[in-house]
N, CA, C and O atoms as a printed pandas DataFrame, in Angstrom:
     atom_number atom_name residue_name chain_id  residue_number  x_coord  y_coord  z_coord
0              1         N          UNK        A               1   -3.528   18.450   -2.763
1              2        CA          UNK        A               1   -2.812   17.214   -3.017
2              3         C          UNK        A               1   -1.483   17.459   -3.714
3              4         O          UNK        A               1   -0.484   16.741   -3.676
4              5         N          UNK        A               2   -1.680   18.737   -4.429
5              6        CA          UNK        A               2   -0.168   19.038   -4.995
6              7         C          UNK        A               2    1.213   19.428   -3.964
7              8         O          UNK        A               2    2.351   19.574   -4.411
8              9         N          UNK        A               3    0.866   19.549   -2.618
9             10        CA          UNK        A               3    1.951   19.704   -1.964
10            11         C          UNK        A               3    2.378   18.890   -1.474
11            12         O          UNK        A               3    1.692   18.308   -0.633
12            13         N          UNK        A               4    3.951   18.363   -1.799
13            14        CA          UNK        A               4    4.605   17.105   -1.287
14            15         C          UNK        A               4    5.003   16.805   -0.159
15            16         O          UNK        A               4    5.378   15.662    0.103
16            17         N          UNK        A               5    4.991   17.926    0.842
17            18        CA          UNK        A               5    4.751   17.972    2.279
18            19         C          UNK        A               5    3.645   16.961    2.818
19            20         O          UNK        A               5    3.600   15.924    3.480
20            21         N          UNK        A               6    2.907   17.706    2.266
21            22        CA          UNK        A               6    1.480   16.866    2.642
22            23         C          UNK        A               6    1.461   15.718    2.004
23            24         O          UNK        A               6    0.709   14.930    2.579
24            25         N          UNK        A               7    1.964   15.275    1.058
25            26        CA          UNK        A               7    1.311   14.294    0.044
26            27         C          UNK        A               7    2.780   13.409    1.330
27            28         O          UNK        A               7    2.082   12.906    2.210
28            29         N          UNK        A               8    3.624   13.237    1.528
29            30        CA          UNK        A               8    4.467   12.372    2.474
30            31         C          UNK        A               8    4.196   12.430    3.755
31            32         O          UNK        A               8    4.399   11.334    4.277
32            33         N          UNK        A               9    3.839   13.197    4.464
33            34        CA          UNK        A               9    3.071   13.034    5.775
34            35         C          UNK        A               9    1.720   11.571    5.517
35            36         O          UNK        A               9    1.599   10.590    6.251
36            37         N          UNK        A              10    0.750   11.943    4.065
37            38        CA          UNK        A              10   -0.424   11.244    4.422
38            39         C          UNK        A              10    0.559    9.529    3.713
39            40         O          UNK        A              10    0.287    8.436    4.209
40            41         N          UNK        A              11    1.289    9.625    2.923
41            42        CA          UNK        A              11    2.128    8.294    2.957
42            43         C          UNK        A              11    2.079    7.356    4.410
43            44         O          UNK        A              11    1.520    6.282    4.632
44            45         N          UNK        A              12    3.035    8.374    5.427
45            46        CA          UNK        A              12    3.246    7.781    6.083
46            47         C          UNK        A              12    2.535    7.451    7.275
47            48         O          UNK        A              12    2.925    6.880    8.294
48            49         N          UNK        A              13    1.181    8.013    6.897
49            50        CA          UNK        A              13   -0.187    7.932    8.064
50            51         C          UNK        A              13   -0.623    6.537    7.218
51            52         O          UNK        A              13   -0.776    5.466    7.804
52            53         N          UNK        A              14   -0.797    6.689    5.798
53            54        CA          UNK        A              14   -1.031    4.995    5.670
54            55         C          UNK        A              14   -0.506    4.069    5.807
55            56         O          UNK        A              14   -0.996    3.140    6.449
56            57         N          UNK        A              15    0.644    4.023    5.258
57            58        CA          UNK        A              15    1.882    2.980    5.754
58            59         C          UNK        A              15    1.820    2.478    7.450
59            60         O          UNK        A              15    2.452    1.529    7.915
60            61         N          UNK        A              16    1.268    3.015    7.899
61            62        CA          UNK        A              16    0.950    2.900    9.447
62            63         C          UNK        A              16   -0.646    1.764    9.923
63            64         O          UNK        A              16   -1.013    0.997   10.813
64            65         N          UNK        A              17   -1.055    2.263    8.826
65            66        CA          UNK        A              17   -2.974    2.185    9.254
66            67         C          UNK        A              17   -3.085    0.191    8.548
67            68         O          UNK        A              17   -2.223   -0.433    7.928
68            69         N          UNK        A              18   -4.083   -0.135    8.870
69            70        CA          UNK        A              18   -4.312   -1.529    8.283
70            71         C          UNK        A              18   -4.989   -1.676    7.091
71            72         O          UNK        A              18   -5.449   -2.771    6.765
72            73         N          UNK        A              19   -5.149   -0.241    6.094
73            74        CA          UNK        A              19   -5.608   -0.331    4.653
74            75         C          UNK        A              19   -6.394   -0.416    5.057
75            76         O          UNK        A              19   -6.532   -0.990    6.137
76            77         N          UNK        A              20   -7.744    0.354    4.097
77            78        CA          UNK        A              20   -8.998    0.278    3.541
78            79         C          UNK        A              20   -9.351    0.431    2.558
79            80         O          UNK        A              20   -8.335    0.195    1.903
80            81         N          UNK        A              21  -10.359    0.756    1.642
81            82        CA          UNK        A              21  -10.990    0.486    0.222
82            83         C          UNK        A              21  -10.587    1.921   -0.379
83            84         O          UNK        A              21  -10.089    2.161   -1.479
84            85         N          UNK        A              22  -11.030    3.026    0.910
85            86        CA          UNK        A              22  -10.305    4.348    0.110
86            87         C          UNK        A              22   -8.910    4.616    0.287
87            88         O          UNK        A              22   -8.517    5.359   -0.613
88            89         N          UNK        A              23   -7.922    4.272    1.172
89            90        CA          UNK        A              23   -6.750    4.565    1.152
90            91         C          UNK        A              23   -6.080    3.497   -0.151
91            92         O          UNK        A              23   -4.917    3.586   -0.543
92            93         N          UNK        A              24   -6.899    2.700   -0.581
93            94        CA          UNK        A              24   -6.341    2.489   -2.075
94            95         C          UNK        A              24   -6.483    3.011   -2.789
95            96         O          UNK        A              24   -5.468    3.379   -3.380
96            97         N          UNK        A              25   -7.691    3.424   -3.269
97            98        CA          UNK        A              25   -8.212    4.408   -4.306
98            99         C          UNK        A              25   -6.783    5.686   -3.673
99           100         O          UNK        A              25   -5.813    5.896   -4.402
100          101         N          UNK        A              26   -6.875    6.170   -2.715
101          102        CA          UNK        A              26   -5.711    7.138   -2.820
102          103         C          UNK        A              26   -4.878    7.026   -3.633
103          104         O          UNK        A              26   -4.773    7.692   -4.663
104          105         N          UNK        A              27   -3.801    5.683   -3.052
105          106        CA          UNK        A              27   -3.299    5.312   -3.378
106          107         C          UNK        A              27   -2.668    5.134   -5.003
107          108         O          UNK        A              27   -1.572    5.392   -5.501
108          109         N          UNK        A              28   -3.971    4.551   -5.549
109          110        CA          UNK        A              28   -4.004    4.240   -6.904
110          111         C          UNK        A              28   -3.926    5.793   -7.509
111          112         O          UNK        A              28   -3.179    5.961   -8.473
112          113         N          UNK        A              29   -4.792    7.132   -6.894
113          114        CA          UNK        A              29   -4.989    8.236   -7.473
114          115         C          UNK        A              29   -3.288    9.070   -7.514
115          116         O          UNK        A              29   -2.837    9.740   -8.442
116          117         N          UNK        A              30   -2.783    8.824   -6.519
117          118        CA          UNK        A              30   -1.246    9.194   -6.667
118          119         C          UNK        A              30    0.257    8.581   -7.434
119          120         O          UNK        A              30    1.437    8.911   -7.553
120          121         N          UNK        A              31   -0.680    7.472   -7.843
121          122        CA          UNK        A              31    0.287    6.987   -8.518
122          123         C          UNK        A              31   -0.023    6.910  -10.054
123          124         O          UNK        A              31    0.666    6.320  -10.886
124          125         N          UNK        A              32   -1.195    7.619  -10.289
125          126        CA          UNK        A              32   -1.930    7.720  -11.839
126          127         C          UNK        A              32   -1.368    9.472  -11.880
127          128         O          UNK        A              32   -1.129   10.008  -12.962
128          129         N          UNK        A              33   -1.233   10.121  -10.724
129          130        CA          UNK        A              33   -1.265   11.675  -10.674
130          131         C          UNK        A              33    0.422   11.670  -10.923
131          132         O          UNK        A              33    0.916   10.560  -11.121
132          133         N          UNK        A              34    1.243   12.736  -10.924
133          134        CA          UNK        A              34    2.551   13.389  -11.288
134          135         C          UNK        A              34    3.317   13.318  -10.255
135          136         O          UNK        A              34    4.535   13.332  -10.436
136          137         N          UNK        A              35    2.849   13.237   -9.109
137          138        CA          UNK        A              35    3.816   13.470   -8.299
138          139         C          UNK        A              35    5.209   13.046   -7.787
139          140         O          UNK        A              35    5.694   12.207   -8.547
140          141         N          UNK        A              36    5.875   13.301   -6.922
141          142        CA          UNK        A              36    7.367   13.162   -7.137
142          143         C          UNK        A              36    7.309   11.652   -7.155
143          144         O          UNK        A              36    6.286   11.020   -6.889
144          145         N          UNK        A              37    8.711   10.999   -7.553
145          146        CA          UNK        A              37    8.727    9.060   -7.637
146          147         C          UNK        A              37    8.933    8.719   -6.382
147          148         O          UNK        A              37    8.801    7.509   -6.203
148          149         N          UNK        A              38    9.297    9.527   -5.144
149          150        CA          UNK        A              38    9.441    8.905   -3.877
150          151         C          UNK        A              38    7.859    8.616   -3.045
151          152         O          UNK        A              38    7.591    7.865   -2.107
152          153         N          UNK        A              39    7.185    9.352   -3.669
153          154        CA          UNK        A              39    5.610    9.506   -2.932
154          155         C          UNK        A              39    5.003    8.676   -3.865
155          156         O          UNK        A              39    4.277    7.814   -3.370
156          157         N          UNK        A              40    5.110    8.693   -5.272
157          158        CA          UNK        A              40    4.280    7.501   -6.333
158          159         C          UNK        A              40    5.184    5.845   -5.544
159          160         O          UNK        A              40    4.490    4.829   -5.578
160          161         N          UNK        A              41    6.529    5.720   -4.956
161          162        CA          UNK        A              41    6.685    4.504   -4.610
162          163         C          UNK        A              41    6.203    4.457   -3.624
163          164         O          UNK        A              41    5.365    3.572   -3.452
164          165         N          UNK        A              42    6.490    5.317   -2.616
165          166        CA          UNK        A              42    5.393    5.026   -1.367
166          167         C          UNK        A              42    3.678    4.532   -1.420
167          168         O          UNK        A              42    2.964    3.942   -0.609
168          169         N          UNK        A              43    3.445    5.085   -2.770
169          170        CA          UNK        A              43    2.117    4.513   -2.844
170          171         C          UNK        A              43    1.916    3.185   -3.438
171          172         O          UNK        A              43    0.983    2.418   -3.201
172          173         N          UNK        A              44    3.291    2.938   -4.551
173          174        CA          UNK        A              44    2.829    1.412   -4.886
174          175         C          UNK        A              44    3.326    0.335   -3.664
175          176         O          UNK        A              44    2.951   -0.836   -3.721
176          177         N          UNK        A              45    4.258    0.845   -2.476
177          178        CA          UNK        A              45    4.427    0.237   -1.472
178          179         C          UNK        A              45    3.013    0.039   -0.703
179          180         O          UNK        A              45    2.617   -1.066   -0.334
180          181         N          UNK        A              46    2.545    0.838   -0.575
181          182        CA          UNK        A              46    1.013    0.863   -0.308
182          183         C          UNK        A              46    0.172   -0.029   -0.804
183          184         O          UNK        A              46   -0.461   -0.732   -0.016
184          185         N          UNK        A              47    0.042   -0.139   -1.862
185          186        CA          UNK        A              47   -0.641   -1.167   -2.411
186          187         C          UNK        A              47   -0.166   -2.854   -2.348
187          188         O          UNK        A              47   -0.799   -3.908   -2.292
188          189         N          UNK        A              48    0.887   -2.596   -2.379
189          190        CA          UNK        A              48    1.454   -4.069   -2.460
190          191         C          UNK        A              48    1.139   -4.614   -0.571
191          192         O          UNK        A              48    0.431   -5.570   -0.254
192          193         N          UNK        A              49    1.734   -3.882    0.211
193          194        CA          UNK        A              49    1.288   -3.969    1.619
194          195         C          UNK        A              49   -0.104   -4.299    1.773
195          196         O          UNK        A              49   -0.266   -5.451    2.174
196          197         N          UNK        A              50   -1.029   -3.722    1.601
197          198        CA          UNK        A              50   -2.521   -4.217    1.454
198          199         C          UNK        A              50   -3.109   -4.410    0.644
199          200         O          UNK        A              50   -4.091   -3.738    0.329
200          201         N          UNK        A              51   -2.603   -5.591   -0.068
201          202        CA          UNK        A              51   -2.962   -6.413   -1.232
202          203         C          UNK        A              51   -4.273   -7.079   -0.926
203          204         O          UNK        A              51   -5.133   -7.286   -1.781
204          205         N          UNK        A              52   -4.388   -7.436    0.477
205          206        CA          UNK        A              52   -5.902   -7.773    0.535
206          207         C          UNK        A              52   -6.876   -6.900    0.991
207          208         O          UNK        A              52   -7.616   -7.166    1.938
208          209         N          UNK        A              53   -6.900   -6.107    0.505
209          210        CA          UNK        A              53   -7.947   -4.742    0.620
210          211         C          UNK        A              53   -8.828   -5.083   -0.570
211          212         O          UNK        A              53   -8.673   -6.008   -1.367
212          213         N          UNK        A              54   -9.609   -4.328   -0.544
213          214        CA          UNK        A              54  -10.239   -4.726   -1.729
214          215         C          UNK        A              54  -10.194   -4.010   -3.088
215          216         O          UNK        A              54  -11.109   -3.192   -2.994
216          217         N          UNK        A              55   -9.605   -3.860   -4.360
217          218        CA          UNK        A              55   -8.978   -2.761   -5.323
218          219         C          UNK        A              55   -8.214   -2.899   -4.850
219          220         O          UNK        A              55   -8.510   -1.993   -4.071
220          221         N          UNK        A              56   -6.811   -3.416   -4.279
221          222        CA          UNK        A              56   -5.723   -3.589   -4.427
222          223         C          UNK        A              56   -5.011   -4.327   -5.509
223          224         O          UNK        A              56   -3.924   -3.963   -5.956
224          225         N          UNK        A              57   -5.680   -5.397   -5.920
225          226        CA          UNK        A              57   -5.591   -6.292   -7.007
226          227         C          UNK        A              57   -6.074   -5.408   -8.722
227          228         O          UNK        A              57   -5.713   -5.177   -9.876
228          229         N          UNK        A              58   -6.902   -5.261   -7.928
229          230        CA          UNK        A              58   -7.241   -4.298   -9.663
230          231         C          UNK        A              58   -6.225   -2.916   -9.949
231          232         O          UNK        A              58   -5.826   -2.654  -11.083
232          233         N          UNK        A              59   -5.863   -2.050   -8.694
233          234        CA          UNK        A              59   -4.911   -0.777   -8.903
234          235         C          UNK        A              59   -3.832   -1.545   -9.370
235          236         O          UNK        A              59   -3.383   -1.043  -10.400
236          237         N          UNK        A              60   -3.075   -2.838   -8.932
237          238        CA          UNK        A              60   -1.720   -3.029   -9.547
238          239         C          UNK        A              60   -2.001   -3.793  -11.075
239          240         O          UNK        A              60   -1.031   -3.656  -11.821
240          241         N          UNK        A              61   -3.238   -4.631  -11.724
241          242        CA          UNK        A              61   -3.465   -4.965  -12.882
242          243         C          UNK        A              61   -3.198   -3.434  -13.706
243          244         O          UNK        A              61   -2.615   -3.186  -14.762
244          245         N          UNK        A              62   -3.813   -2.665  -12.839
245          246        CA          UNK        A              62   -3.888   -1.012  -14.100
246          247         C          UNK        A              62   -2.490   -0.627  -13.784
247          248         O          UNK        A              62   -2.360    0.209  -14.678
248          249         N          UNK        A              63   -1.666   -0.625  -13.338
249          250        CA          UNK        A              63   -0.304   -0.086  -13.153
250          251         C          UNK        A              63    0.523   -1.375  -14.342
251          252         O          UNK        A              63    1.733   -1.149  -14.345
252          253         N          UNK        A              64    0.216   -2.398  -15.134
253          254        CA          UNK        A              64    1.202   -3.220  -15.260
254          255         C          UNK        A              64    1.538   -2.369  -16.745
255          256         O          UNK        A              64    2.671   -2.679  -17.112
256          257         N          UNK        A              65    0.973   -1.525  -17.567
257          258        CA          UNK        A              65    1.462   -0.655  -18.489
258          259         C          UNK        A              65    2.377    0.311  -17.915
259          260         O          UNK        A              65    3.147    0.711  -18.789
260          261         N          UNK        A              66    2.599    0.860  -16.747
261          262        CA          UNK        A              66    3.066    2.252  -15.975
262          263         C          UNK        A              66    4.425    1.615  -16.471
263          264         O          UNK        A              66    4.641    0.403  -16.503
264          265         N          UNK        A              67    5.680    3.018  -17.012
265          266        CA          UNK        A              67    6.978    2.835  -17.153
266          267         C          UNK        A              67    7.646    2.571  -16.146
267          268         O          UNK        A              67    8.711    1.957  -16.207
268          269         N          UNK        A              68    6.934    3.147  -14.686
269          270        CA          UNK        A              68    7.901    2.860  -13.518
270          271         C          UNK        A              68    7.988    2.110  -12.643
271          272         O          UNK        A              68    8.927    1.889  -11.878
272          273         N          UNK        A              69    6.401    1.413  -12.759
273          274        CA          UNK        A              69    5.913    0.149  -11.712
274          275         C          UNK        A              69    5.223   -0.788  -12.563
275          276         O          UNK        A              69    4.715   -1.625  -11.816
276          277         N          UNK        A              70    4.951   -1.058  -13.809
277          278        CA          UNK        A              70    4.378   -2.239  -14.387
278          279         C          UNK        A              70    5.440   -3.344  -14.304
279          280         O          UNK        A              70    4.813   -4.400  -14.225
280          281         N          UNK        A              71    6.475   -3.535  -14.290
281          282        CA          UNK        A              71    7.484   -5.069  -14.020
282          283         C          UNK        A              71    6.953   -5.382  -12.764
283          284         O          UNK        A              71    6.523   -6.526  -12.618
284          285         N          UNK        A              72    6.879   -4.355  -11.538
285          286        CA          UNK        A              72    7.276   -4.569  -10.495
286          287         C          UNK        A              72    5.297   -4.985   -9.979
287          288         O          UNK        A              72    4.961   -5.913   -9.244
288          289         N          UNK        A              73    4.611   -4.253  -10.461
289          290        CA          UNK        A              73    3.113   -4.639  -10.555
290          291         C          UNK        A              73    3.133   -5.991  -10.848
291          292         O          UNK        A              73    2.993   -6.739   -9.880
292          293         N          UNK        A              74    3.324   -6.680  -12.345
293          294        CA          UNK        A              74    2.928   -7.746  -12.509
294          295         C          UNK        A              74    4.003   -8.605  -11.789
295          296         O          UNK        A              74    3.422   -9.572  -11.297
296          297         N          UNK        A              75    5.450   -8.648  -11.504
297          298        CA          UNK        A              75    6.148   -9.420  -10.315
298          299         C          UNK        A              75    5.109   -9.791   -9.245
299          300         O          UNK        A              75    4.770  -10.943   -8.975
300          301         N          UNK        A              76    4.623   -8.617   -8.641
301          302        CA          UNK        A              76    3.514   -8.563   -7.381
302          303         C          UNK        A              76    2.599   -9.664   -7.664
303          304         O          UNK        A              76    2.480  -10.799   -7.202
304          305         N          UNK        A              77    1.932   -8.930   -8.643
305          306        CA          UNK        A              77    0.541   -9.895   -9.143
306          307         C          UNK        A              77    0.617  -11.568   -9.452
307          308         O          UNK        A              77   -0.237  -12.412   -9.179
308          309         N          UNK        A              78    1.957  -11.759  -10.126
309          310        CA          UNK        A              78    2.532  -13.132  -10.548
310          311         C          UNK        A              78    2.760  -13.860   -9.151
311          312         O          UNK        A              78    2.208  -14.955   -9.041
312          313         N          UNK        A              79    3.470  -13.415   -8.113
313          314        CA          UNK        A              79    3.962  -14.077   -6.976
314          315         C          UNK        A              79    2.596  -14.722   -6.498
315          316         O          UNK        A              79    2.379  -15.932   -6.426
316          317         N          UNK        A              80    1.518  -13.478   -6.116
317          318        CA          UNK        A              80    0.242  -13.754   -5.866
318          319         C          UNK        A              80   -0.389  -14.702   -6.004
319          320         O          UNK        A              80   -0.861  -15.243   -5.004
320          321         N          UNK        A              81   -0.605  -15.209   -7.230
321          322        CA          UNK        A              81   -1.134  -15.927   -8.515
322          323         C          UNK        A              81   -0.449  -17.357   -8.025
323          324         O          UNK        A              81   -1.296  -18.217   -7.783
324          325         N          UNK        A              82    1.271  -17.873   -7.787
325          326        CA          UNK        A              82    1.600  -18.530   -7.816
326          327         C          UNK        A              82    1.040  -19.089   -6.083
327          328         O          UNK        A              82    0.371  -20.099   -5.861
328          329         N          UNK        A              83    1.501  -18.191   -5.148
329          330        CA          UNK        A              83    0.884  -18.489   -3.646
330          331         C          UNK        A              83   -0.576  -19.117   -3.685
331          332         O          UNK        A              83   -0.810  -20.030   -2.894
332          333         N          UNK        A              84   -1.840  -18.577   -4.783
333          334        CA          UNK        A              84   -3.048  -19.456   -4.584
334          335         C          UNK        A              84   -2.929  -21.156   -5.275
335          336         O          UNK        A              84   -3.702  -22.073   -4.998
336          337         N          UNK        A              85   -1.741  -21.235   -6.223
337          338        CA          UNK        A              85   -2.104  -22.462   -6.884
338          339         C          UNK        A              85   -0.859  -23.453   -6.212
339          340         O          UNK        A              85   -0.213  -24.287   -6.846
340          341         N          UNK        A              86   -0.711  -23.135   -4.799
341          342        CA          UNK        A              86    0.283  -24.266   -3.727
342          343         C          UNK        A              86   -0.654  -24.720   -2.960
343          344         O          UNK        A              86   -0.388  -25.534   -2.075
């Protein structure tokens, strides 16, 4: 998982796919892990894209502390929030 070759190839095999329960957990695991900020955004793009997966909602609640995606987490989560109460 430490090679960023690989770690942007499997980005862009999800970015493709219609989300499932583990390509969040990926997801969530690469963006808790070090890796470069173009592959950690590809993954919170990931998440936000299949927001109705299931743990999609909970990976961006745990990101709203993160220095680089908590604004942009709870933005997500807030918009969300506002779309169920129309």
């Amino acid at each position: 998982m430490n090679n960023p070759l690989h770690l942007v190839e499997l980005v862009r095999k999800l970015m493709d796919s219609e989300g499932t329960e583990a390509e969040i957990q990926l997801a969530q695991e690469v963006l808790e892990g070090n890796a470069y900020i173009l592959v950690r955004e590809a993954a919170f793009a990931i998440l936000v894209a299949h927001q109705q997966v299931n743990g999609a909602a909970s990976a961006l609640e745990s990101l709203q502390s993160d220095p680089d995606f908590g604004s942009s987490a709870m933005r997500v989560l807030y918009s969300k929030q506002g779309s169920y109460n129309q």
